[in-house]
C-alpha positions as CSV (number, residue, x, y, z in Angstrom):
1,X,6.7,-35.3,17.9
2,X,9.9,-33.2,17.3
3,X,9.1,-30.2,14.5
4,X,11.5,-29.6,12.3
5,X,13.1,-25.8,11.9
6,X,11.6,-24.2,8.6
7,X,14.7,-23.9,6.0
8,X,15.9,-20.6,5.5
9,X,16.6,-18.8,2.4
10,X,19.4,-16.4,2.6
11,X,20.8,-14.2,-0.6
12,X,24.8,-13.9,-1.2
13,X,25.9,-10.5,-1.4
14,X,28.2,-10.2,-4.1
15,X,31.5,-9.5,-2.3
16,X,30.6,-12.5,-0.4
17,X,33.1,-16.3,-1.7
18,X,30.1,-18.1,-1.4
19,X,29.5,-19.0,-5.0
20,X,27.8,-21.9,-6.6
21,X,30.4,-24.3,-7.8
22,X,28.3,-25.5,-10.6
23,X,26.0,-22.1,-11.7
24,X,27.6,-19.7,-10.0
25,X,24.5,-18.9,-8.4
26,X,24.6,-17.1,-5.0
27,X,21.2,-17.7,-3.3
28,X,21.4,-20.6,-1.0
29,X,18.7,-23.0,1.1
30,X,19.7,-23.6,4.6
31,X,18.8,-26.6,5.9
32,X,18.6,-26.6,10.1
33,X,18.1,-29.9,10.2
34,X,19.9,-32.1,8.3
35,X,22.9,-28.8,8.1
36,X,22.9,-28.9,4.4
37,X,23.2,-25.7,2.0
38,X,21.3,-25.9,-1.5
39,X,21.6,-23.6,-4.4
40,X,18.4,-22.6,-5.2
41,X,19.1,-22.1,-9.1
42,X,20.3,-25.9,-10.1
43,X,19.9,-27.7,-6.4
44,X,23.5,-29.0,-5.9
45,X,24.6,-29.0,-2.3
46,X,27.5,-26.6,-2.0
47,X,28.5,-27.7,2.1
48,X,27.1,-30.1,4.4
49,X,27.7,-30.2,8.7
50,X,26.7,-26.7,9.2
51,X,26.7,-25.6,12.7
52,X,22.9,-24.3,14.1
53,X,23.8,-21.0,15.6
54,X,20.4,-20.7,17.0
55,X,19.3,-21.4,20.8
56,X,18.5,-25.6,21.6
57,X,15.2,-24.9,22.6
58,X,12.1,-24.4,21.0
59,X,9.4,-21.9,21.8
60,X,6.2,-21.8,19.3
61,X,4.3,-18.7,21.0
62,X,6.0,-15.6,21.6
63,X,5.3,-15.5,25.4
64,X,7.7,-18.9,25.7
65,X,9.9,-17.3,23.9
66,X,10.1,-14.5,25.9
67,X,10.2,-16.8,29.1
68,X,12.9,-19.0,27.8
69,X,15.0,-16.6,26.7
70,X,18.5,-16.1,29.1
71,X,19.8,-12.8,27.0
72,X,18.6,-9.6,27.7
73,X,18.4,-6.6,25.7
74,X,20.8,-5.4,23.3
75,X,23.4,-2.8,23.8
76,X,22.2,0.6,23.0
77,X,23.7,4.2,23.1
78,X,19.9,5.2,24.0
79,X,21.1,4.5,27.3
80,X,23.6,6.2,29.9
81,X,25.1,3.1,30.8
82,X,24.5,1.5,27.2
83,X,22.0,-1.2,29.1
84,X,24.9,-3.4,30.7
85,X,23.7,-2.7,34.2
86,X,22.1,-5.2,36.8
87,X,19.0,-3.4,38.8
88,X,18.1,-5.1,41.8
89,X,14.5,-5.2,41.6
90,X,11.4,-3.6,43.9
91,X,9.8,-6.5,44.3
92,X,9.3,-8.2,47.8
93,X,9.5,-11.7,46.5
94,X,12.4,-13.9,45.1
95,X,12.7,-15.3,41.7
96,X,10.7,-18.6,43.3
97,X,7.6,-16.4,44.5
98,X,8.7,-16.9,48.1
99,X,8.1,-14.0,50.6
100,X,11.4,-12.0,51.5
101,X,12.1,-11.8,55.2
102,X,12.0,-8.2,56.9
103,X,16.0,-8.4,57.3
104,X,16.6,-9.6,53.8
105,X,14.1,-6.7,52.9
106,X,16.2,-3.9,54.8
107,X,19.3,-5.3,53.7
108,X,18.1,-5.3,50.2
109,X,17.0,-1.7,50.5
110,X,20.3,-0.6,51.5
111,X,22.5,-2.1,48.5
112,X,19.5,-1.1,46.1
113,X,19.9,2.8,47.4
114,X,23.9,2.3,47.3
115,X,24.0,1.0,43.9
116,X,21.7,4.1,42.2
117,X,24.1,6.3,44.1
118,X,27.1,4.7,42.6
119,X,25.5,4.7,38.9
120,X,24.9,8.7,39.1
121,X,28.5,9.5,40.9
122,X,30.1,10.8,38.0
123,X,29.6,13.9,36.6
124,X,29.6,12.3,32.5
125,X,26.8,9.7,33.6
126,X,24.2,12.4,35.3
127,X,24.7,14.7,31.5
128,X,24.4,11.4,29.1
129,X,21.3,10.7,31.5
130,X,19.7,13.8,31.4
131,X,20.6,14.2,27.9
132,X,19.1,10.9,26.8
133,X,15.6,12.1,28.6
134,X,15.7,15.6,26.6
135,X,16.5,13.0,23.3
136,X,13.5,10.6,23.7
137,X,11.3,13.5,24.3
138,X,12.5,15.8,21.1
139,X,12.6,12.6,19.2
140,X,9.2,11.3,19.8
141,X,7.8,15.1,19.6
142,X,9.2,15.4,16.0
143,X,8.0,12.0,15.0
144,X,11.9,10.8,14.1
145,X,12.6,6.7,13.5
146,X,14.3,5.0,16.7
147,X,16.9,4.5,14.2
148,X,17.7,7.4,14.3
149,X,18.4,7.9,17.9
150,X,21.4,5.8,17.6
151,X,24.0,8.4,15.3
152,X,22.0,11.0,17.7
153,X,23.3,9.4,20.6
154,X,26.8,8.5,19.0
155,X,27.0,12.1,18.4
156,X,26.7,13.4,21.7
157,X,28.5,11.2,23.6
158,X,31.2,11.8,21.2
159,X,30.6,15.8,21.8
160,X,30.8,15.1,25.6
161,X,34.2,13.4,25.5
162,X,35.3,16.2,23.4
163,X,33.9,18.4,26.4
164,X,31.7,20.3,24.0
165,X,29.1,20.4,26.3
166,X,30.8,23.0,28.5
167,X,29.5,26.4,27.7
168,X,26.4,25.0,25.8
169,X,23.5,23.7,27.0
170,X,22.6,20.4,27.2
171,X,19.2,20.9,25.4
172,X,20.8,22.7,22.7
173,X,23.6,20.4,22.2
174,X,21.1,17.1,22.3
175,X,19.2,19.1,19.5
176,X,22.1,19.6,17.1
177,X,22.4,16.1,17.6
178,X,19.4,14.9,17.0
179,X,19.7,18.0,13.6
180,X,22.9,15.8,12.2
181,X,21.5,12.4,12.6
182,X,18.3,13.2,10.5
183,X,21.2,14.4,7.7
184,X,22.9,11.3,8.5
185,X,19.9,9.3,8.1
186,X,19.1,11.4,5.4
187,X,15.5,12.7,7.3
188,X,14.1,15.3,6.2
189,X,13.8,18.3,8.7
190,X,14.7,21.3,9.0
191,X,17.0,23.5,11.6
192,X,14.0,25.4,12.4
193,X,11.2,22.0,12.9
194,X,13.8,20.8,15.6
195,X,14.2,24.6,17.3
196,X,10.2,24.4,17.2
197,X,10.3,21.4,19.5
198,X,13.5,22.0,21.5
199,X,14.2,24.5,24.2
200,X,15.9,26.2,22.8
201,X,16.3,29.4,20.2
202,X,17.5,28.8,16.4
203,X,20.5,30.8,16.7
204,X,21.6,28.6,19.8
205,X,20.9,25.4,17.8
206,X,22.9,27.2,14.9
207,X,25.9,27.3,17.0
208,X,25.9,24.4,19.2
209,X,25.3,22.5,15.3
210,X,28.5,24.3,13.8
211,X,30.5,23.6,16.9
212,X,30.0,19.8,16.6
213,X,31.2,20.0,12.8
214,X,34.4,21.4,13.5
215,X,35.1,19.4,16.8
216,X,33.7,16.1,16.5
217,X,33.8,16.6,12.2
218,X,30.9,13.4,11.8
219,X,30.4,12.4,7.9
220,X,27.4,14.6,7.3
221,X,26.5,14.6,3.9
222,X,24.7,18.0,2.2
223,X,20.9,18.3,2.5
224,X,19.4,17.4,-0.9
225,X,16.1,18.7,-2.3
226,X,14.7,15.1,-3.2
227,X,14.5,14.4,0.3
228,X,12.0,16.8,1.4
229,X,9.5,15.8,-1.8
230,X,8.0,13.4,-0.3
231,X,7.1,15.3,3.1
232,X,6.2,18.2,1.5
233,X,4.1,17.0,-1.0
234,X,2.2,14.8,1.2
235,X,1.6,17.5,3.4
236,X,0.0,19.3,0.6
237,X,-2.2,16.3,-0.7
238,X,-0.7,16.6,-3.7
239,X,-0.7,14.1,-7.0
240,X,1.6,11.4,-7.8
241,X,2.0,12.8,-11.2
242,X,2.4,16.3,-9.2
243,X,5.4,14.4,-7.4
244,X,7.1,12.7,-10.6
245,X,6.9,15.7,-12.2
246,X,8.4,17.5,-9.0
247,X,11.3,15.1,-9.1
248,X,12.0,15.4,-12.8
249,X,12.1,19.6,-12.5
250,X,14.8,19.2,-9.5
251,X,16.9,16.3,-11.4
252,X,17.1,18.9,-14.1
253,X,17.8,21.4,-11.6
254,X,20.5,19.6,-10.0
255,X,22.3,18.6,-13.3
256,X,22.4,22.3,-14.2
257,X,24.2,23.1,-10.7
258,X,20.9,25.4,-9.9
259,X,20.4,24.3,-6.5
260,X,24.3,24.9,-5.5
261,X,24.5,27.5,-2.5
262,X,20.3,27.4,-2.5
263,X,18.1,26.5,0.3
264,X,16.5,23.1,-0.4
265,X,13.4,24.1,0.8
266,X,13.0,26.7,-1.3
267,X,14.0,24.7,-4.4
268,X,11.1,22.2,-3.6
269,X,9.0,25.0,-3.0
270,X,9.4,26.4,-6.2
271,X,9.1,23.0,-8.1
272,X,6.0,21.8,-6.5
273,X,4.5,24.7,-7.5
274,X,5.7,24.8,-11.1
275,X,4.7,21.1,-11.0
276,X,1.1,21.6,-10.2
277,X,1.0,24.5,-12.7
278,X,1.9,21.7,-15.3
279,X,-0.1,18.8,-14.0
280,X,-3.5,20.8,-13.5
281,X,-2.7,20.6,-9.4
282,X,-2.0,23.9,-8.7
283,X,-1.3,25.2,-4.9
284,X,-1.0,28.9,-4.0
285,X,1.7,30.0,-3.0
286,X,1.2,31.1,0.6
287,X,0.4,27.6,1.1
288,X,3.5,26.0,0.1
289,X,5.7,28.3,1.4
290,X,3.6,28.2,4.7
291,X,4.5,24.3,4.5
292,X,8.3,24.5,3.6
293,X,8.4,27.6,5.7
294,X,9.6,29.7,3.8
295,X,8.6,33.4,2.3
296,X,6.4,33.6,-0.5
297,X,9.2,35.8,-2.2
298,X,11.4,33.1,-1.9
299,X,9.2,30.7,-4.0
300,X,8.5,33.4,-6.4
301,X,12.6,34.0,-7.0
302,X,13.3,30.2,-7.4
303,X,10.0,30.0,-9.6
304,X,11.3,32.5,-11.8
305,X,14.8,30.8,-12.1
306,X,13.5,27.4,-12.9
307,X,11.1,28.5,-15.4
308,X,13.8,30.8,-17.2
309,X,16.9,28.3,-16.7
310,X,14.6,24.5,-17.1
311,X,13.1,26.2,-20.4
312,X,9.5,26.1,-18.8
313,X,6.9,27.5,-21.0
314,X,3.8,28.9,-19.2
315,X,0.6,30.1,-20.7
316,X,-0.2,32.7,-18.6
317,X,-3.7,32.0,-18.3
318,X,-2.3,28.6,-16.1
319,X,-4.6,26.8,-18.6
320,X,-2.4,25.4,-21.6
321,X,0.8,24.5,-19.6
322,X,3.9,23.7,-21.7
323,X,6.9,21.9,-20.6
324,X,10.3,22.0,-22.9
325,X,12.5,20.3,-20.8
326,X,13.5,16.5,-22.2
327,X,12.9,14.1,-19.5
């Protein structure tokens, strides 16, 4: 008994032609079988005939799909040579399970050992690999998204055809890398999280990070405080009210132009802790700035210029908080 495919229900972006004829609707019901396209607001077929771009086999368990599949992976920068390579593989069987002769064997091992010496030849290809190594490990240490080692990537390969990477290190200039991509991505961590992890110093990173800006010049856009909210207040177990709260202070605080030329960090810093003054969530203020890493005095100064420029009214006895600013 053949099994249909399920209908798929795909949404019309909105720069997209595809509009309904007779709502002017733009989600549609693809229909695998019979090739017909339904609006899913009044039910009017909008085309008919369309072409099944997916495979002509079926596979209903995810081994067979894995065994039926003739593709292999996608192409990825992860990679030095981007995963478009043939290996020839260890094994001493052939694809039918057959036992491979001891001549066939040697003669195997030979083109196997010539074909890894041709792939690390060049100069470029023994840096991206090495580089790529260093990556995975500073990206997994630091707990950043695979998506976010492709931009990473991007940017180093980029830096090495700009032949950046001569009088730098490679660790350093995989680590400004992997520094850009999290502002790409908009990620939140800081120059000094990724020196932590990487092998080298900050002021190395600082200057392997500024020579990629004016060199390669990738669209990085500025660090904003409402990205490191989130992080920082879940490392300090704070309140959801304690967050909204946070978030309203530093919208304030960015319409007023207070955070232009300031350290996000400390700007979080400083409205966390005014927002669990408010919300009856209060942190001391060694432990935030031990969290954003940053000094105490540096909370304290951004305190003080919220509460004076936001209108923040404080009983000092922490007990009555008032808050003047209109939300």
């Amino acid at each position: 008994m053949k099994v249909a495919r399920p209908m798929n229900i795909r949404a019309q972006d909105e720069n997209e032609s595809v509009v309904c004829t007779n709502c002017g609707g733009r989600k549609f019901i693809e229909d695998y079988q019979r090739g017909e396209q339904t609006c899913t607001s009044c039910g009017i077929v909008v085309s008919q005939y369309k072409i099944d771009t997916g495979p002509e086999w079926r596979a209903f368990t995810a081994e067979e799909r894995e065994a039926r599949g003739r593709t292999g992976l996608p192409m990825t920068l992860t990679i030095s040579d981007k995963g478009l390579t043939t290996m020839i593989s260890w094994s001493d069987r052939d694809a039918s399970g057959r036992s491979i002769s001891g001549s066939q064997r040697a003669a195997l091992y030979r083109m196997r050992k010539w074909q890894i010496r041709a792939m690390s030849h060049g100069t470029i290809h023994r840096n991206i690999s090495q580089a790529m190594v260093e990556m995975d490990r500073l990206t997994s240490q630091l707990g950043i998204p695979r998506e976010t080692r492709e931009p990473a990537a991007f940017i180093y390969r980029k830096a090495v055809q700009k032949r950046l990477v001569r009088g730098s290190t490679i660790d350093g200039m995989v680590a400004a890398s992997v520094y850009l991509a999290c502002r790409i991505c908009k990620i939140p961590r800081q120059l000094d999280e990724i020196a932590s992890e990487a092998k080298v110093g900050r002021k190395t990173l600082g200057f392997c990070v500024r020579k990629i800006l004016q060199f390669v010049t990738p669209k990085v856009p500025l660090l904003s405080p409402l990205d490191f909210v989130t992080k920082l207040s879940s490392e300090l177990h704070m309140k959801p009210k304690t967050v909204q709260r946070t978030v309203s202070i530093l919208r304030n605080a960015i319409d007023r132009g207070l955070t232009t030329g300031k350290d996000p960090s400390g700007i979080v810093a400083a409205a966390l802790y005014v927002a669990g003054i408010l919300e009856n969530d209060r942190k001391t203020q060694r432990e935030i700035a031990t969290t954003a890493k940053v000094t105490e005095v540096t909370v304290r100064n951004r305190y003080k210029d919220l509460v004076k420029a936001l209108d923040i009214v404080i009983d000092k006895s922490y007990d009555i908080p008032i808050y003047n600013v209109t939300e």
